[in-house]
C-alpha positions as CSV (number, residue, x, y, z in Angstrom):
1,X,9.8,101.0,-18.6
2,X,11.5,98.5,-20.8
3,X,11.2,94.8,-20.3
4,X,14.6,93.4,-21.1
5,X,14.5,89.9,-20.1
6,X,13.0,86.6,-20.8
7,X,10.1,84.6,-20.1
8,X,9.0,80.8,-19.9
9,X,6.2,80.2,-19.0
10,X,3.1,77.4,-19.3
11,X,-0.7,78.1,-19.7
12,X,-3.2,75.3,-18.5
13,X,-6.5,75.1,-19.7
14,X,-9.4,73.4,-18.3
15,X,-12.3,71.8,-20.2
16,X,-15.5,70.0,-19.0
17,X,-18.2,68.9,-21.5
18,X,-17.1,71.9,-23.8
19,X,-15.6,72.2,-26.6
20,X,-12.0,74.1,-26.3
21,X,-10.6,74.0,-29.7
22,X,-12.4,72.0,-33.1
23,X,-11.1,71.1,-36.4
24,X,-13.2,71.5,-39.5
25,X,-15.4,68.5,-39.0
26,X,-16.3,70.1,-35.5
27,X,-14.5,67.2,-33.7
28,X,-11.5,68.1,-30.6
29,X,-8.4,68.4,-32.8
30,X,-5.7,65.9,-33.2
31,X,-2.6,64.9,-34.4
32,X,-2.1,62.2,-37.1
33,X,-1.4,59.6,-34.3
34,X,-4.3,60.7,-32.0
35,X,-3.3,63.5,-29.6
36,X,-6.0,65.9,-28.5
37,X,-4.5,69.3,-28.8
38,X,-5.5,73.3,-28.6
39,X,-3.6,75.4,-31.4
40,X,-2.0,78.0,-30.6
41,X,-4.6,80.3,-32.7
42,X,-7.7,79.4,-29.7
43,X,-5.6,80.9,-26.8
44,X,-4.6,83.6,-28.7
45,X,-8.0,84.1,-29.9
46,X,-9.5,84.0,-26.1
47,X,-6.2,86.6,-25.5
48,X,-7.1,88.9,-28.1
49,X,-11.3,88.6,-27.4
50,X,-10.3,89.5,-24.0
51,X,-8.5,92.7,-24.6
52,X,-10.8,93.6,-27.1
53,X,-13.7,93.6,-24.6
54,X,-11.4,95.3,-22.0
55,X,-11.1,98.3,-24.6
56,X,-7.5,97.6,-25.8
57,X,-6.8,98.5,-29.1
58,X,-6.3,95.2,-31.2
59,X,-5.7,94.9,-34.8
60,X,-5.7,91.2,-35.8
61,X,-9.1,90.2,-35.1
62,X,-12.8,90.5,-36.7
63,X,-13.4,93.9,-37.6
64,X,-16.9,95.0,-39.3
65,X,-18.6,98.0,-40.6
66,X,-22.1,99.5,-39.8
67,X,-23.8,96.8,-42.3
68,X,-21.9,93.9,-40.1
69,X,-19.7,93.2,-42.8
70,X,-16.7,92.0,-42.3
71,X,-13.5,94.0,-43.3
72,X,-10.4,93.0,-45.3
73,X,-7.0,94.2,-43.6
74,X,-6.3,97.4,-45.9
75,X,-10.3,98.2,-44.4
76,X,-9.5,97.3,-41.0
77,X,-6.5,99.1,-40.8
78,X,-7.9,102.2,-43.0
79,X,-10.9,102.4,-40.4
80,X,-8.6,101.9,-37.1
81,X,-5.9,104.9,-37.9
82,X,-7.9,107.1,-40.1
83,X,-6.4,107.7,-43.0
84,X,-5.3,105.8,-46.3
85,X,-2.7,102.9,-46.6
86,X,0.3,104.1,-48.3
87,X,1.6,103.6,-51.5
88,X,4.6,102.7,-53.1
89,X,5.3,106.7,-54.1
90,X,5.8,107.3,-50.1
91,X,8.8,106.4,-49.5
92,X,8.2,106.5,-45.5
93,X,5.2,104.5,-46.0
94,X,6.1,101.3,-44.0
95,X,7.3,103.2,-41.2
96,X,4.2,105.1,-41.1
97,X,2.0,101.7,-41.4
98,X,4.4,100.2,-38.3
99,X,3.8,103.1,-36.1
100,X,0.7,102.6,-36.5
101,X,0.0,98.8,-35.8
102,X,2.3,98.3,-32.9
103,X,-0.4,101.2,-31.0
104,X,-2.2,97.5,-30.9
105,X,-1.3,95.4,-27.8
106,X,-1.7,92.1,-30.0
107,X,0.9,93.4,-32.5
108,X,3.1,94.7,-29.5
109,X,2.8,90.9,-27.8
110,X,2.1,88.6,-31.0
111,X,3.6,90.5,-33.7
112,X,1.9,90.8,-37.7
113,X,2.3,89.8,-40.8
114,X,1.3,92.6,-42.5
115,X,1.5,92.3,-46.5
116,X,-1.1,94.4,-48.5
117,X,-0.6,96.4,-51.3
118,X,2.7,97.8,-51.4
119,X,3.6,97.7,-47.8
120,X,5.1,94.4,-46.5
121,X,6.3,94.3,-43.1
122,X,7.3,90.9,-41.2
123,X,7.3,91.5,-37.2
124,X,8.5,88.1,-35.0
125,X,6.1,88.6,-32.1
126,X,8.1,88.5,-28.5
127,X,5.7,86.2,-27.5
128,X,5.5,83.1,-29.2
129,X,2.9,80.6,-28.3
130,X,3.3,76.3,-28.9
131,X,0.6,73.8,-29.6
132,X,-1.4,72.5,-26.3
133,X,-1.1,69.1,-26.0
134,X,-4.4,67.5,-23.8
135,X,-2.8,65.5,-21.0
136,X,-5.3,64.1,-19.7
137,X,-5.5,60.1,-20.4
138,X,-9.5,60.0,-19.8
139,X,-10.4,62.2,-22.4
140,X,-13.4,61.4,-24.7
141,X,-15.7,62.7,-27.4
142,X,-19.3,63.0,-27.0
143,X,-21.7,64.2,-29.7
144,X,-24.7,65.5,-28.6
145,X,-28.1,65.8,-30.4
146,X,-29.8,69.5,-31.1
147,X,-33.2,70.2,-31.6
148,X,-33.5,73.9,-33.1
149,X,-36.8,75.9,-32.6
150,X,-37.4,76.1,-36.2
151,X,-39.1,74.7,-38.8
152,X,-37.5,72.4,-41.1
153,X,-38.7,74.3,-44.3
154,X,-37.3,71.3,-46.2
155,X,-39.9,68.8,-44.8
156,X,-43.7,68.7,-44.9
157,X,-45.6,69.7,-41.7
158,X,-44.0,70.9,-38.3
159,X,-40.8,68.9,-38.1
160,X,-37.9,71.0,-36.4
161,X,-34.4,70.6,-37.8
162,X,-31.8,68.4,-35.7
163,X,-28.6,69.7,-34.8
164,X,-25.2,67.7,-33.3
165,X,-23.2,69.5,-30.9
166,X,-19.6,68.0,-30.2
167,X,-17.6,68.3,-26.9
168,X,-15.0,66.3,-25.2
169,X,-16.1,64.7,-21.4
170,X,-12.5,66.5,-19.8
171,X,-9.7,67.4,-21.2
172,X,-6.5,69.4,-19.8
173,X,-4.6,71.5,-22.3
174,X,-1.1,72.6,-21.4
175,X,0.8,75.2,-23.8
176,X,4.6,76.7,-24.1
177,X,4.9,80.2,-23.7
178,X,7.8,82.5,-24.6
179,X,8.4,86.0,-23.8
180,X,11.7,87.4,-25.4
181,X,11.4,91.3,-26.2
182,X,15.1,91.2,-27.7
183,X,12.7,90.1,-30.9
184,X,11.7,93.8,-31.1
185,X,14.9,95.4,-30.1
186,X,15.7,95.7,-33.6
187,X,12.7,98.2,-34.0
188,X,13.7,100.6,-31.3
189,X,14.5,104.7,-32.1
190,X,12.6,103.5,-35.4
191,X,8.5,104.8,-35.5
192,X,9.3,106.5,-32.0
193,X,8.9,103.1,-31.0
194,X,10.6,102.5,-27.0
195,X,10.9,98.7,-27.6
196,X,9.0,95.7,-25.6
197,X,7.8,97.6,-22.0
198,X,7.0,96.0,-18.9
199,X,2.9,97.4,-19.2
200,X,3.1,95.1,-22.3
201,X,3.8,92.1,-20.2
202,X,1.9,93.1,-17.5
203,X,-1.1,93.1,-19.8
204,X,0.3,89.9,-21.6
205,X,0.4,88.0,-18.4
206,X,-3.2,88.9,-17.1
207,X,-4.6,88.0,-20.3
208,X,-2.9,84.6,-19.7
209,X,-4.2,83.8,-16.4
210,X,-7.9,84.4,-17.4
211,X,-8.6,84.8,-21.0
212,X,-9.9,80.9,-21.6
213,X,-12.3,82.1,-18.2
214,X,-13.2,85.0,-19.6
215,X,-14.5,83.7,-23.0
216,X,-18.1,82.5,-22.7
217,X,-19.6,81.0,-25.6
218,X,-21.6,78.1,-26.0
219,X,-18.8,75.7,-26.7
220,X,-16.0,77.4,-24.3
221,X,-18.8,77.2,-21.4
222,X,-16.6,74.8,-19.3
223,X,-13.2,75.7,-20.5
224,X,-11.7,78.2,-18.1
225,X,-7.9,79.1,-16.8
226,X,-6.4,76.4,-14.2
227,X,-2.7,76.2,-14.2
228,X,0.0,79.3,-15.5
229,X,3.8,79.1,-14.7
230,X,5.9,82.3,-14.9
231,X,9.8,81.3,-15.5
232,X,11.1,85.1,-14.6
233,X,14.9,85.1,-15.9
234,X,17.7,87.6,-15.1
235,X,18.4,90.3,-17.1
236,X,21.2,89.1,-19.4
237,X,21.3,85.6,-18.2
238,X,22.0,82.5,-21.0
239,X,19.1,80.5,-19.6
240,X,17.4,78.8,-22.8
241,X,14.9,76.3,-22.6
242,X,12.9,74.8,-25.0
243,X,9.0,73.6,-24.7
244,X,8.5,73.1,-20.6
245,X,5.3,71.5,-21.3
246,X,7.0,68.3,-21.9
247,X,8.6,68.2,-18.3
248,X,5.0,68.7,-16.6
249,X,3.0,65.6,-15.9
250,X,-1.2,64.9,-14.8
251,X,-2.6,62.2,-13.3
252,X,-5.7,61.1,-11.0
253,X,-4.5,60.2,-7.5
254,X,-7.5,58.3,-6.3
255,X,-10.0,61.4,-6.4
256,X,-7.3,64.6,-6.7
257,X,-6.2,65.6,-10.3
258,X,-2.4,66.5,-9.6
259,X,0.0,68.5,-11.8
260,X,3.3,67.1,-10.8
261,X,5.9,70.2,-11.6
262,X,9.2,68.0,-10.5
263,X,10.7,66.9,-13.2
264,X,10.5,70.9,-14.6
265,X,12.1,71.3,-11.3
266,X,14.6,68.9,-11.7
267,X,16.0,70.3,-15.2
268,X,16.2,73.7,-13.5
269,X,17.8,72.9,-10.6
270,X,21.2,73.5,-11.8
271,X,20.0,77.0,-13.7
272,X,19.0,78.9,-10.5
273,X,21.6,81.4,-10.9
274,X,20.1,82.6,-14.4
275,X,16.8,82.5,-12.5
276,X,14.4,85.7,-10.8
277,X,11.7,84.0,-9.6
278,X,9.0,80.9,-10.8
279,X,5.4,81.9,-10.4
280,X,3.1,79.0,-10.5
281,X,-0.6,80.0,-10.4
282,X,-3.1,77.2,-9.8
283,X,-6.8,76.4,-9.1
284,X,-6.6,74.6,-5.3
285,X,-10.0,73.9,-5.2
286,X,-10.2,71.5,-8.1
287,X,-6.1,70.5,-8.5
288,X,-3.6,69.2,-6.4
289,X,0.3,70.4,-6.9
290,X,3.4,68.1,-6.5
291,X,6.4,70.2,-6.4
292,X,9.9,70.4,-4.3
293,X,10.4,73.3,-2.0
294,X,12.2,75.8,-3.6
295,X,13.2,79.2,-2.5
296,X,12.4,80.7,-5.6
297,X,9.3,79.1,-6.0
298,X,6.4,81.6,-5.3
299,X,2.5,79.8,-5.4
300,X,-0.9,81.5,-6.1
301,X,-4.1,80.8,-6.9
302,X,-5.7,82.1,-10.0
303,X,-6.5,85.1,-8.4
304,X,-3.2,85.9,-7.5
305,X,-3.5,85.5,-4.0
306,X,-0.4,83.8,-2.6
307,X,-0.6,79.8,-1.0
């Protein structure tokens, strides 16, 4: 079934003597005036790992042949569907490549950008993801020394090499979701392609509650899922909000870490009309929540399971 309408929604995620997202010189990254921040490229990332894993057909990620090499897009997608890109001499050729691609659930969520050789095809994905800005006042950088198990072949006797390992003590990342599939209705009778369905979503949203859980490596170790919000509107209404990580606040109340959710309550308080339902998922064990009672307001942990 079709999913025809909107989505806001906010992803939190967690990190304790980890590392969630670096820059280049392995440090947390920041903005020119300091902010700790996630791009949007590490949830995705942890989105896409997890579907990959799960057995879901993804195109934009690492690909690699038998000889773990890793493939260019024109071998990535020549090895996924089987048969040779098109050239310029077929004239259905980019409708044949965009059949293709959006059989891939991250193309179908995140859209592409799909330029190689003669086809070039442009997809707005219907779900757009914003930076995550850390909100967490306390946060600091440690750097860790690493002794490797090897022999430093660049020094005399048995000396081992040492390593540095960077993480930040706690930090609390909160991101701006969108879900709009009107961004694809443009594509629909065209490919055989239905437009944006609910399954897609569905997927979408799962991945989103877990993915940051999900991904162990040895920097993630201690980042995991904490906080989601789910803004469900009406089909057709004229609710449009910008970034609702700005209206969501954390703070240490003596020994409780709260998310305080009322001043995002407060700006939709006059929009309930153009409003299904707000889903707020959150970890009760380790958070607190401030919110307002609300009649649409549904709460669950981050299993789903209703508080």
């Amino acid at each position: 079934m079709k999913k025809n309408n909107r989505v806001y929604g906010i992803v939190g995620i967690g990190c304790k003597m980890s590392m969630w997202n670096a820059d280049m010189s392995l440090n947390a990254r920041r903005t020119v005036d300091g902010l700790i921040f996630g791009s949007d490229k590490a949830l995705k990332f942890a989105i896409k790992d997890l579907w990959d894993k799960e057995g879901e057909r993804v195109l934009a990620t690492k690909h690699r042949d038998d000889d773990y090499r890793l493939l260019n897009l024109k071998e990535i997608y020549e090895t996924e569907f089987k048969e040779n890109l098109p050239s310029k001499k077929d004239k259905d050729g980019n409708v044949k490549v965009l059949k293709n691609i959006l059989q891939c659930i991250d193309i179908r969520n995140f859209g592409a950008t799909f330029a190689v050789g003669d086809v070039n095809l442009g997809l707005t994905g219907v779900c757009q993801v914003g930076q995550g800005l850390n909100k967490w006042e306390n946060t600091m950088t440690e750097v860790i020394d690493i002794i490797s198990p090897y022999v430093n072949s660049a020094k005399e006797g048995n000396a081992t090499s040492i390593g540095t390992k960077t993480i930040v003590n706690e930090a609390h990342y909160f991101y701006p979701v969108t879900i709009n599939p009107s961004n694809y209705d443009n594509l629909i009778g065209i490919a055989d392609y239905e437009g944006y369905q609910e399954e897609d979503y569905e997927k979408l949203k799962k991945a989103l509650l877990v993915c940051a859980t999900a991904l162990e490596t040895n920097s993630k170790t201690g980042c995991e899922n904490e906080f989601s919000l789910f803004i469900e509107c009406k089909e057709n209404s004229e609710l449009y909000l910008a970034n609702l990580d700005d209206y969501i606040d954390m703070y240490e109340d003596e020994k409780d870490k709260v998310i305080d959710v009322t001043r995002l309550q407060n700006l939709l308080k006059d929009k309930k009309e153009e409003i299904d339902t707000i889903e707020i998922y959150y970890n009760p064990h380790k958070l607190k929540l401030k919110y307002d009672l609300d009649s649409k307001l549904v709460l669950k942990d981050m299993f789903g399971n209703n508080i």
